[in-house]
C-alpha positions, 0 to 999 in steps of 0.5 A, a space after each residue: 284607520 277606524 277603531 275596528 279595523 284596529 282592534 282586529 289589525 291588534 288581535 291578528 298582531 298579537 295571535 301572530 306572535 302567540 303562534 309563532 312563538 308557541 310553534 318554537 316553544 313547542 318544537 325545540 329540544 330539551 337542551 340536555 342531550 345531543 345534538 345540541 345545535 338545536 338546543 336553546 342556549 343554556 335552558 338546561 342549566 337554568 331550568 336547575 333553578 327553576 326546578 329547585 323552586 318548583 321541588 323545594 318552594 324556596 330560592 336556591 344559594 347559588 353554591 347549591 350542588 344541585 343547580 351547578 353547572 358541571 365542569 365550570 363550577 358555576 349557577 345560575 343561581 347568584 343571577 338575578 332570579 325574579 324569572 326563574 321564582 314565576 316559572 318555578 312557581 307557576 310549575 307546581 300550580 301545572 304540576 296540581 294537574 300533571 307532573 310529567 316532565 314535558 309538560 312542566 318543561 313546556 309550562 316553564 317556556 309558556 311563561 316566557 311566551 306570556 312576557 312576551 306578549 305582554 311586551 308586544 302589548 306594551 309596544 303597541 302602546 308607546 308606539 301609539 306614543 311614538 308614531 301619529 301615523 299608524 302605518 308607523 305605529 304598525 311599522 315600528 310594532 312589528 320591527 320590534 316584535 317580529 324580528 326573528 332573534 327577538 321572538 325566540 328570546 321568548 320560546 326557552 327558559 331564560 331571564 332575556 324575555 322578562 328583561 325585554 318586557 321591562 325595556 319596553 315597559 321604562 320606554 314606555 314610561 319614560 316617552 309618556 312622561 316626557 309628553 305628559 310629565 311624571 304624573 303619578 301615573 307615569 312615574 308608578 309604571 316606570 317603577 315597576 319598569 326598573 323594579 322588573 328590569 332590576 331582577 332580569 337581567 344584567 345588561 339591560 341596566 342601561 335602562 335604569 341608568 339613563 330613566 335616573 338621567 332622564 329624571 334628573 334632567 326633566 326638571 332642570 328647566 330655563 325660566 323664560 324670563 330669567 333665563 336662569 335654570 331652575 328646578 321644582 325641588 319639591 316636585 323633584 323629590 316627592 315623585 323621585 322618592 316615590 318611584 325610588 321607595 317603590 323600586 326599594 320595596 319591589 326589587 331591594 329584597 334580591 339585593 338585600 338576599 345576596 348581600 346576606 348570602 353572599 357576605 355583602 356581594 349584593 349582585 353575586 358576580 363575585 361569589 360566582 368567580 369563587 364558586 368557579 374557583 372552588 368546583 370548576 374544572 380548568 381543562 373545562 372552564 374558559 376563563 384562562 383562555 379568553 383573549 385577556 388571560 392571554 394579554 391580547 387587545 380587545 381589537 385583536 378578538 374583534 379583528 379575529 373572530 369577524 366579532 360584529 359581523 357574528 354579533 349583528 346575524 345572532 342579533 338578527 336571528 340565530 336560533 339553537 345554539 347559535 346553529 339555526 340561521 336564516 335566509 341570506 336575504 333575510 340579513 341583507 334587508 335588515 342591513 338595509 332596512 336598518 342603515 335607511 332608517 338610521 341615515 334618514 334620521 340623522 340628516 332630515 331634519 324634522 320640521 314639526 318638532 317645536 324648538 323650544 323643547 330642542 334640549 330635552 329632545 336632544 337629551 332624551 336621545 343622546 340617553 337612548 344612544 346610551 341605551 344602546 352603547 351600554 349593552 354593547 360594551 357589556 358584551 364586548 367586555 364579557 367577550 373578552 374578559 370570560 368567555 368570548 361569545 358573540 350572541 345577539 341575546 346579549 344586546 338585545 336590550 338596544 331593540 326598542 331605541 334601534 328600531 325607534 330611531 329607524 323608523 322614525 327615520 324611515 317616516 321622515 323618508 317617507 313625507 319627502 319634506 326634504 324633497 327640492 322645490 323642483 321635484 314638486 311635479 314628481 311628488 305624487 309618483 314619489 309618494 305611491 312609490 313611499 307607501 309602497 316601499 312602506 307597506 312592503 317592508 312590513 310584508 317582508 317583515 312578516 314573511 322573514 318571520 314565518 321563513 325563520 320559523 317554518 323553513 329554517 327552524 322547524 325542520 331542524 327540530 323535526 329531524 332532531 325529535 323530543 329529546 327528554 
């Protein structure tokens, strides 16, 4: 493809995203008044914490009356708040021009459309790293961007958008530094991965886990003479000081807050169960109901509640609360879509990787499955221990490794290298067939997209109204 064809195929990418995404921004309600199916899960209650740094220009305690959530006691403000300070301050630069309440609602939204197309440029980036063949590159661009559930973590006031941004950013870092090494380049960028990461959202610490692994392991290396191992200690340290004193300057001053605040409760999940125990109210609070107050097995509440199958259509798309879904078709293809890709990259064998980076290979994937299981047991766990809920914004940190693997699985389908002998004859009809399938998934990705938006979403907003 020649560099103009590219740089137009990019604008229209990411002008896609940015209408798509302003079009729900724009429409949705405000999530304080009925009917709340259409409502953006717990905007307004995050929104207190915006609005407090937007009135007062400092960070609330999360015991504030001001920003608790009636009946359950709780606020947002004991979460990590790096999202919510952008936001807030962002609203009082808007608020020099105009202080009504849509356009400062809309403002706060309009910031997490920003994330989100930083994120779509990020992609483009590591799938440029990822991908030789940029009918891929675009493939695995718009699996990650355009799913559906993905967008709209980017239309509403939360903290899912900047925590996306920065999975794509450690992604990034890490795929470059483990082609290029951990220039100070590489290593900077990563430190600012986790930094972000750090201060959005919980179950996207996964990330930060497996970047330490990776580190680690990146150094660990078999002299081949000796066949011992050996490490660049110096190396290790310098650049492993570095990205750690980076992160310490950036993010440490949240932690540091919260221990302060909160007598030495750095993450604040503990002050956040004795605030509950202080202003919530029982007959509201869901803590004991859930599946473990009652003494039941955690394979009990997968089995009743059709737990996975809730988990993978809001992973998909479900827009409001959990109320808008899409087409019956646009789920199956996903399935589809998802399970190829995924059995083609664990049984075709890949005949370009070099075997004598056969460890590292194996090692970056296996901390990719981590990627993915973390969040997973996380939302499992969250489920069942405080208030069980299936949403797909809760392992929504796995989209890049889930869709990488994909379609690195659907590249290796689609050069039929594992093609027998005997099918050479075949090997032309089979490869039109391929680019076609190819080229057609991206299509299919597209029009699921706009369906999700224009046809299942928007006439919902539209017979609900504003709701300010």
């Amino acid at each position: 493809m020649s560099k103009k064809k590219e740089r137009i195929l990019f604008i229209c990418y990411l002008l896609l995203f940015l209408g798509t995404a302003m079009v729900i921004a724009l429409m949705q309600p405000h999530a304080d008044t009925p009917p709340w199916y259409g409502n953006p899960p717990d905007e307004p209650f995050r929104y207190k914490v915006v609005q407090f740094i937007y009135k007062y220009g400092k960070l609330p305690n999360g015991y504030d009356p001001e920003i608790r959530i009636p009946g359950y006691g709780i606020s947002y403000g004991f979460y990590t708040l790096l999202p919510y300070i952008v936001q807030g301050f962002f609203l009082r630069f808007v608020s020099l021009f105009s202080k009504d309440a849509l356009v400062l609602l809309y403002a706060a939204r309009f910031v997490n459309i920003i994330f989100g197309l930083c994120m779509a440029v990020v992609v483009y980036f590591l799938a440029g790293r990822l991908f030789k063949d940029s009918r891929f590159k675009w493939l695995f661009c718009f699996a990650v961007m355009f799913l559906p559930q993905n967008l709209f973590l980017h239309t509403y006031v939360n903290t899912d958008s900047m925590s996306m941004l920065s999975t794509a950013i450690i992604m990034y870092a890490l795929v470059a530094a483990y082609q290029d090494s951990f220039t100070w380049k590489n290593s900077t960028i990563l430190a600012i991965g986790i930094s972000i990461c750090a201060q959005s959202y919980f179950n996207a610490y996964g990330f930060i886990l497996c970047s330490i692994f990776l580190y680690v392991g990146f150094y660990i290396k078999k002299n081949a003479a000796t066949g011992k191992i050996q490490i660049d200690w110096k190396e290790f340290w310098l650049k492993g000081g570095y990205i750690a004193g980076l992160v310490l300057l950036l993010a440490g001053w949240c932690f540091i807050r919260n221990a302060i605040l909160y007598d030495g409760d750095f993450l604040g999940m503990e002050s956040l169960k004795k605030c509950a125990a202080l202003y919530g109210d029982p007959a509201v609070q869901p803590y004991d109901k859930t599946y473990s107050a009652r003494g039941l097995s955690v394979f009990t509440m997968l089995k009743e509640q059709g737990f996975f199958n809730g988990l993978y259509l809001s992973f998909i798309a479900t827009y409001g609360s959990m109320a808008i879904t899409g087409n019956i078709w646009m789920y199956r293809f996903y399935k589809v879509f998802l399970a190829v890709g995924m059995i083609a990259f664990l049984l075709i064998r890949n005949k370009e990787e070099k075997k004598e980076n056969r460890g590292k290979r194996i090692f970056f994937r296996i901390n990719m499955l981590l990627c993915i299981l973390i969040p997973l047991f996380l939302c499992i766990r969250y489920a069942y221990t405080m208030d069980y809920q299936h949403q797909g914004r809760y392992v929504m940190p796995a989209l890049i490794p889930i869709m990488m693997w994909t379609v690195e699985g659907l590249r290796k389908l689609h050069s039929l290298s594992f093609l027998p002998a005997k099918w050479k004859k075949a090997e032309k009809m089979l490869k039109r067939i391929a680019d076609a399938a190819l080229y057609l998934s991206m299509a299919v990705i597209i029009l699921f997209l706009l369906h999700m938006v224009f046809f299942c979403a928007v006439p919902v907003y539209r017979a609900i109204g504003y709701v300010l």
